[in-house]
C-alpha positions as CSV (number, residue, x, y, z in Angstrom):
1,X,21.4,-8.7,-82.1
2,X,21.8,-12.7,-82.1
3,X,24.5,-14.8,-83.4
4,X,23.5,-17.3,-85.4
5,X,24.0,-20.2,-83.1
6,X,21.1,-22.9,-82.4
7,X,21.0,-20.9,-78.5
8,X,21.1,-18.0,-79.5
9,X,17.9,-16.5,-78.3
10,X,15.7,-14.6,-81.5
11,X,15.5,-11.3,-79.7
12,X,17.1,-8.0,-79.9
13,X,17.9,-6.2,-76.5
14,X,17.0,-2.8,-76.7
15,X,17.4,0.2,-74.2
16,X,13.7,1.2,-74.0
17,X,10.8,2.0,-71.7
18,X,8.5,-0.6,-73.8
19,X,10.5,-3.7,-72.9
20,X,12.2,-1.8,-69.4
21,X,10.3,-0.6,-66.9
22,X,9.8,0.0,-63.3
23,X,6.5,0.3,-61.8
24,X,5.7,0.2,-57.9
25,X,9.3,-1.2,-57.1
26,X,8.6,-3.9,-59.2
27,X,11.1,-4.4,-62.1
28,X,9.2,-5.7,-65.4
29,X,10.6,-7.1,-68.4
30,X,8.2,-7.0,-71.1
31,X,9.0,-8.1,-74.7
32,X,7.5,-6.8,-77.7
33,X,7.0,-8.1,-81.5
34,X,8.0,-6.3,-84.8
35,X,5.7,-5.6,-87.6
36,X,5.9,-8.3,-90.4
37,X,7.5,-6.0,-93.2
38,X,10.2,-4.9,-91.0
39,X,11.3,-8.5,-89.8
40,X,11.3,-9.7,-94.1
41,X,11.9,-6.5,-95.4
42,X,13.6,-3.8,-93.1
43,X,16.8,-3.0,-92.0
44,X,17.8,-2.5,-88.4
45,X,20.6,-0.2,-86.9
46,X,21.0,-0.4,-82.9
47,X,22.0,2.7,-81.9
48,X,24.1,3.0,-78.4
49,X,24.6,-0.8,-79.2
50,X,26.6,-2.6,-77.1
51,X,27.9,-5.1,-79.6
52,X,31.0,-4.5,-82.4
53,X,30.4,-1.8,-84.3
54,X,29.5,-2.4,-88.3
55,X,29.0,-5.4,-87.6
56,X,25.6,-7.9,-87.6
57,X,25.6,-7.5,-84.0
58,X,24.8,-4.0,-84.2
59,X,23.2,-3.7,-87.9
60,X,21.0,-6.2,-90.0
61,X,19.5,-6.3,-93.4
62,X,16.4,-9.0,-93.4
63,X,17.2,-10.8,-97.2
64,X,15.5,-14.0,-98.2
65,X,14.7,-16.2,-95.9
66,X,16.6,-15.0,-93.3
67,X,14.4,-12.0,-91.1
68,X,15.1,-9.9,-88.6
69,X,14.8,-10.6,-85.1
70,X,10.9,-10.5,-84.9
71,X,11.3,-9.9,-80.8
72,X,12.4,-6.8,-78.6
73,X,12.8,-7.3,-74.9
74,X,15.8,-6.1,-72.5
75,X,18.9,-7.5,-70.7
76,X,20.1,-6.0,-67.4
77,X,23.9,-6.4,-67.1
78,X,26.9,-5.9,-64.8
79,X,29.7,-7.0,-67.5
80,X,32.3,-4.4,-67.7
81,X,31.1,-3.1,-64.6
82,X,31.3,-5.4,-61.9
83,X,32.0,-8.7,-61.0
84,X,32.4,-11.5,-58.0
85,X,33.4,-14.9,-56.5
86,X,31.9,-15.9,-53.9
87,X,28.2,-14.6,-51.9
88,X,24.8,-15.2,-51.8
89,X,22.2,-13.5,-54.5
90,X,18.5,-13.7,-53.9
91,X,15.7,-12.5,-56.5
92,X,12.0,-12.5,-56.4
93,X,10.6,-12.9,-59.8
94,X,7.4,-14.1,-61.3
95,X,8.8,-16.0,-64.3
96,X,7.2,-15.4,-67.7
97,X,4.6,-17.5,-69.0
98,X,4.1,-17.8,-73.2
99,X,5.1,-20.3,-75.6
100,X,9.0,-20.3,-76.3
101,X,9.4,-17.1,-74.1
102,X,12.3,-18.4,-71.5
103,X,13.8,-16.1,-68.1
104,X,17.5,-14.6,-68.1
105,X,18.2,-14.9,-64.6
106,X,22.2,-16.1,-64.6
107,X,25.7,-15.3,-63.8
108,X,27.7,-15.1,-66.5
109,X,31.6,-16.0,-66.6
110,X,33.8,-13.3,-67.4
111,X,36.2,-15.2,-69.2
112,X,34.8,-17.5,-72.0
113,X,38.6,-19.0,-72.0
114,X,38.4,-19.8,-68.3
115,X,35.1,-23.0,-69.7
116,X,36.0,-23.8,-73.0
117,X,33.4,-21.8,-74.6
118,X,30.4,-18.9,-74.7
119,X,28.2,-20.5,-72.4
120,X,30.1,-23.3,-70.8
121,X,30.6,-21.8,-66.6
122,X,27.4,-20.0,-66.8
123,X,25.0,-20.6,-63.6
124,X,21.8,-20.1,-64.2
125,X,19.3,-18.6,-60.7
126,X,15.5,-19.5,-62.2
127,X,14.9,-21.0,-65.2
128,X,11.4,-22.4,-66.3
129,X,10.5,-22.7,-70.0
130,X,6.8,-20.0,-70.4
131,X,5.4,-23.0,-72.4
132,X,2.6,-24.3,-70.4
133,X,2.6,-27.8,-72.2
134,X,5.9,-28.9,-73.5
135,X,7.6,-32.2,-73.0
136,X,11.0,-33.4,-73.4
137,X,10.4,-37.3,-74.6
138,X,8.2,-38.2,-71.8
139,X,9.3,-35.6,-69.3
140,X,7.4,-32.7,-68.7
141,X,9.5,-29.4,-69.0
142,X,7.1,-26.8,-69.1
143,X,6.2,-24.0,-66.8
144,X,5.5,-25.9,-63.9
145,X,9.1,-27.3,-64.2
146,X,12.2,-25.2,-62.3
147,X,16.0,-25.4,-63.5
148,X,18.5,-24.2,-61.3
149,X,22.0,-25.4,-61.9
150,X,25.3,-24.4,-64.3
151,X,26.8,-25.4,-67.5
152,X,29.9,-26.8,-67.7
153,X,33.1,-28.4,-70.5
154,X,33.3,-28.0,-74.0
155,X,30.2,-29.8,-74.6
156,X,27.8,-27.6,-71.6
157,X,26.4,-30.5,-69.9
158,X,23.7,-29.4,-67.4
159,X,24.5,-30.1,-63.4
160,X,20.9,-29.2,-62.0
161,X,18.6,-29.1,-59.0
162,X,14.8,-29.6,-60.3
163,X,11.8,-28.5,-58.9
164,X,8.2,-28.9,-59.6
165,X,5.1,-26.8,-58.7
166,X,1.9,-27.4,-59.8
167,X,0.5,-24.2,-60.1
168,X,3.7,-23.4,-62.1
169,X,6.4,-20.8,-61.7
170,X,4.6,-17.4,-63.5
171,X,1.3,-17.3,-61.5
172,X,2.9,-15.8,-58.3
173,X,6.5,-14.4,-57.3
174,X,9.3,-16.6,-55.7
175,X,12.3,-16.3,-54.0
176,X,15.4,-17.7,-55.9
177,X,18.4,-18.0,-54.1
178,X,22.3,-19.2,-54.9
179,X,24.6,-19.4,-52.0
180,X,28.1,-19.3,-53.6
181,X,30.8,-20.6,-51.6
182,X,34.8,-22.2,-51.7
183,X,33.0,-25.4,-51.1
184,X,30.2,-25.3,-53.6
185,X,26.7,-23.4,-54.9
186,X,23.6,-23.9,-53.2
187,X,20.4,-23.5,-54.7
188,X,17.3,-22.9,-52.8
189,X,13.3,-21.9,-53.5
190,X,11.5,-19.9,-50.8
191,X,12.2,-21.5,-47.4
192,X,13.2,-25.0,-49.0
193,X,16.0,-26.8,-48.3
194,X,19.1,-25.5,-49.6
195,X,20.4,-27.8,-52.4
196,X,24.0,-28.4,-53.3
197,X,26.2,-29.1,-56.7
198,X,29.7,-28.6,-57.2
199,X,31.5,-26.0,-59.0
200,X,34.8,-24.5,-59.8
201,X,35.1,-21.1,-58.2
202,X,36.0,-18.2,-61.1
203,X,34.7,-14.6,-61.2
204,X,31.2,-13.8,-62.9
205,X,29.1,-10.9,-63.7
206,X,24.7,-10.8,-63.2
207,X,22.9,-10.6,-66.2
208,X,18.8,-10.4,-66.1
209,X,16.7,-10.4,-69.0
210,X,13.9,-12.3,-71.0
211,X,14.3,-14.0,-74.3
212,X,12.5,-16.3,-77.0
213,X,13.8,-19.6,-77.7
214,X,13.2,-20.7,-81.8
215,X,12.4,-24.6,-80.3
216,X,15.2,-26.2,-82.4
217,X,17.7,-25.6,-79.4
218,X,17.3,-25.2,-76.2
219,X,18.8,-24.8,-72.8
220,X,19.8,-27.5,-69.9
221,X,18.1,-30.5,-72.0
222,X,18.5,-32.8,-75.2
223,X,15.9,-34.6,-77.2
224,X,12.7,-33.6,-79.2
225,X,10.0,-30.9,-77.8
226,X,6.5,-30.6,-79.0
């Protein structure tokens, strides 16, 4: 289950066929909303959970004011299993579309030491906020808005390469690509120009999954959202 940090995302990852599925060679990841009187009232216990044991990570009581995670969906994950440094990862997605409901398409740092902290290091492939209207100040940063950059330094400020696309990033599928070399990453949508940014060379791990942002934090951005 989530931490209770600002980014954490307010989902549970769960090892089923609901939220996990593959259908015609097509992977889908599909989330799923609890029933009101278990996200106030229930209790949760995750059973092959991946999290510490006994802990909130793996078991939750909703009290008060503070529920349950009202959202199931899935996370795909090499930790423990395998990792890299250096290579080139392509992925063909259709990103989600819905208010608040953001893509999980990033390599991960193995060593939360090696950045300074949980999410400081992490590279994100395709990221594009499902909210169709959503601005950042004056800047649009909804769904016809693309991310693809990392996170870096005790405070995770964003190094990014933007794109925009009118008919936005969830009506069709795309090819996402990160070309990871000595010299640097480069990012690059479809047949476009490869784009590049700097950045220190450590191991990481693939993680791919679908979450729901709360609104009151969110990633590679500052400032107010309506």
């Amino acid at each position: 289950m989530p931490g209770r940090k600002a980014y954490h995302g307010f989902v549970t990852y769960q090892e089923s066929l609901r939220n996990c599925y593959v259908k015609g060679n097509t992977l889908t990841i599909k989330p799923s909303v609890l029933d009101d009187t278990t996200t106030r009232n229930g209790t949760r216990y995750l059973e092959n959970c991946t999290g510490l044991p006994d802990t909130e990570e793996c078991y939750r009581t909703a009290k008060s004011f503070e529920i349950l995670p009202p959202i199931d969906s899935a996370l795909l994950t090499t930790k423990h299993i395998m990792s890299f440094k250096y290579g080139k990862i392509e992925i063909r997605a259709k990103l989600p579309i819905g208010d608040w409901i953001v893509p999980e398409i990033t390599l991960e740092p193995v060593s939360t030491q090696t950045y300074g902290n949980e999410y400081s290091g992490r590279i994100r492939l395709a990221f594009a906020r499902g909210n169709l209207r959503l601005m950042q100040d004056t800047k649009y940063v909804g769904n016809r808005h693309l991310e693809m950059g990392f996170e870096i330094g005790h405070r995770n400020l964003p190094r990014l390469v933007e794109y925009d696309n009118e008919e936005g990033w969830g009506r069709a599928f795309h090819n996402y690509t990160l070309i990871w070399t000595p010299d640097n990453l480069k990012f690059q949508v479809d047949d476009g120009t490869p784009e590049p940014l700097c950045f220190p060379g450590h191991p990481l791990y693939r993680a791919l999954g679908l979450t729901i942002n709360e609104g009151k934090k969110k990633p590679f951005g500052k400032g107010p959202q309506t």
